[in-house]
N, C-alpha and C positions, 0 to 999 in steps of 0.2 A: 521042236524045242524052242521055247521062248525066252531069252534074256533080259532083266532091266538091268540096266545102266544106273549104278550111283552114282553120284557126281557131285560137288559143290563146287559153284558158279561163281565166281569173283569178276575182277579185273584192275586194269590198273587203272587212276585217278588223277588229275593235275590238275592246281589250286594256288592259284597267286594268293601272297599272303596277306591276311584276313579276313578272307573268304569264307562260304563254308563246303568243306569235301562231302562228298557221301562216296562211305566206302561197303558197295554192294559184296549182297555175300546172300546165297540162296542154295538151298538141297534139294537137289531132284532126283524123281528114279525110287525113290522109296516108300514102302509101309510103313516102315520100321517105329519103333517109340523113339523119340526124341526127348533126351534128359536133361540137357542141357548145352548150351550156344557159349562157346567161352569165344577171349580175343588177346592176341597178345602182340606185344608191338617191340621193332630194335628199329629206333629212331635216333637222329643226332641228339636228342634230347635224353636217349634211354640207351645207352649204346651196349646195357644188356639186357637181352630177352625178357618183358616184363608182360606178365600176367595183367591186364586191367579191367575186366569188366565182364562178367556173364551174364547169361539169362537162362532163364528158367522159369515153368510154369507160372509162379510163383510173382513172375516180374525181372528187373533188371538188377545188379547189383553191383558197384564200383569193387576193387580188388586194388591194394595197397594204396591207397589216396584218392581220394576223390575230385571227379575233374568234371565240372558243371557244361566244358563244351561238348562232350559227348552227349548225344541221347540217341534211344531205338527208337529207330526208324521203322522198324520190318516189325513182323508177324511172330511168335515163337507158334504159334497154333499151322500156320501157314509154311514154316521153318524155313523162314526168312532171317537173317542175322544181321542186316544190314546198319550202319551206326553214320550219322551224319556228327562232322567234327567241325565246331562252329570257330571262328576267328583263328583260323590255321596261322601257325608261325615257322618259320624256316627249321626251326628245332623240331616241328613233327616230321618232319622228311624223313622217310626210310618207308618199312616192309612192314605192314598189320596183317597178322595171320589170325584167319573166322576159323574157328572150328566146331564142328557138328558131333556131340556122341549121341550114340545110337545105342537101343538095346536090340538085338544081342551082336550087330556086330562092328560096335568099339569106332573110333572114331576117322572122322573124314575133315579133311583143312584143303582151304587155301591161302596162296598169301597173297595180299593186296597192296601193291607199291605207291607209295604216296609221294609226287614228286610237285615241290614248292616253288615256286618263280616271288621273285621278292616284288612288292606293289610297284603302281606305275610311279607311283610321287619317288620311290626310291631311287628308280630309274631316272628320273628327270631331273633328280638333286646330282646324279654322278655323270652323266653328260653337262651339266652346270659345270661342276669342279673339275670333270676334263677342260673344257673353255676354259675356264680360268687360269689352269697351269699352262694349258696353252700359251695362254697371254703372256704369263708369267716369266716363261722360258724363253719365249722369243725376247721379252726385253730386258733378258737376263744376256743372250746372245748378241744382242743389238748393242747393249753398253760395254761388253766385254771386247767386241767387236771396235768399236770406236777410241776404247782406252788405248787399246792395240796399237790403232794408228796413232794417237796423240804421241806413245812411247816410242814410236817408229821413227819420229819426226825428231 
C-alpha cells in the first residue's frame, strides 16, 4: 500500500523594519486541481482575522483594500503561494495564514509567523536617549546632592 503525504510547507520569517519578508508557502504530495491560494493575516495592524489576497488561475487579486507591498512571488501552476511583503512595519507583526483549496478534498493552511525587530537607526537613537538620561539623572543627583550639603551647613 502506498501513501502521499499532503502537506503545506510554511515557516516562520523575521524582518527588521523596512525590509522586505517573503512569506513561503508551498503544496506538496498532491494531484489534486488546485482552485484557488487565499492568505489571511491577525497582525498588530489587523488584530482581526482578515482575508487579503488570493490567487487563482486567473492571477492575483487584493481582498478588502489594496496594499501595493505585497506581491506573488510563487507559481499558482507550480502551487506555490508564496507572497514577498515589501517595506515591513512593526504593525505587520503577527500570524499570515496560506491556504491551499483543492478539488475534491477541500482545503489545506498553514500559518506563517512574522516577527518585526525595529531598524538599526531606531536602535541607535534609544541607546542615545539612554546616555542622555543618564547624564541627566546623574546631574540631577549631583545637585540634589550638594544642596543637601549647603542645607546641612
Amino acid at each position: 500500500i502506498t501513501m502521499k503525504l499532503c502537506g503545506v510547507i510554511g515557516g516562520r520569517t523575521t524582518m527588521v523594519q523596512g525590509g522586505a519578508a517573503v512569506l513561503h508557502c508551498k503544496l506538496i504530495g498532491t494531484t489534486e486541481t488546485l482552485t484557488q491560494i487565499s492568505w489571511r493575516r491577525l497582525t498588530r495592524g489587523k488584530p482581526r482575522t482578515d482575508n487579503f489576497y488570493t490567487i487563482s488561475s486567473d492571477g492575483p487579486n487584493y481582498i478588502n483594500g489594496h496594499d501595493d507591498r505585497f506581491r506573488f512571488i510563487g507559481s499558482f501552476t507550480d502551487k506555490n503561494g508564496t507572497l514577498q511583503l515589501s517595506n515591513v512595519t512593526l504593525m505587520d507583526e503577527g500570524t499570515y495564514t496560506c491556504v491551499f483549496t483543492l478539488f475534491p478534498s477541500g482545503i489545506h493552511e498553514t500559518a506563517i509567523p512574522l516577527k518585526v525587530h525595529g531598524s538599526k537607526d531606531d536602535l541607535c537613537v534609544c541607546v542615545y536617549i539612554i546616555h542622555v538620561l543618564e547624564r541627566v539623572i546623574t546631574h540631577l543627583i549631583l545637585s540634589s546632592c550638594l544642596l543637601q550639603l549647603l542645607l546641612w551647613k
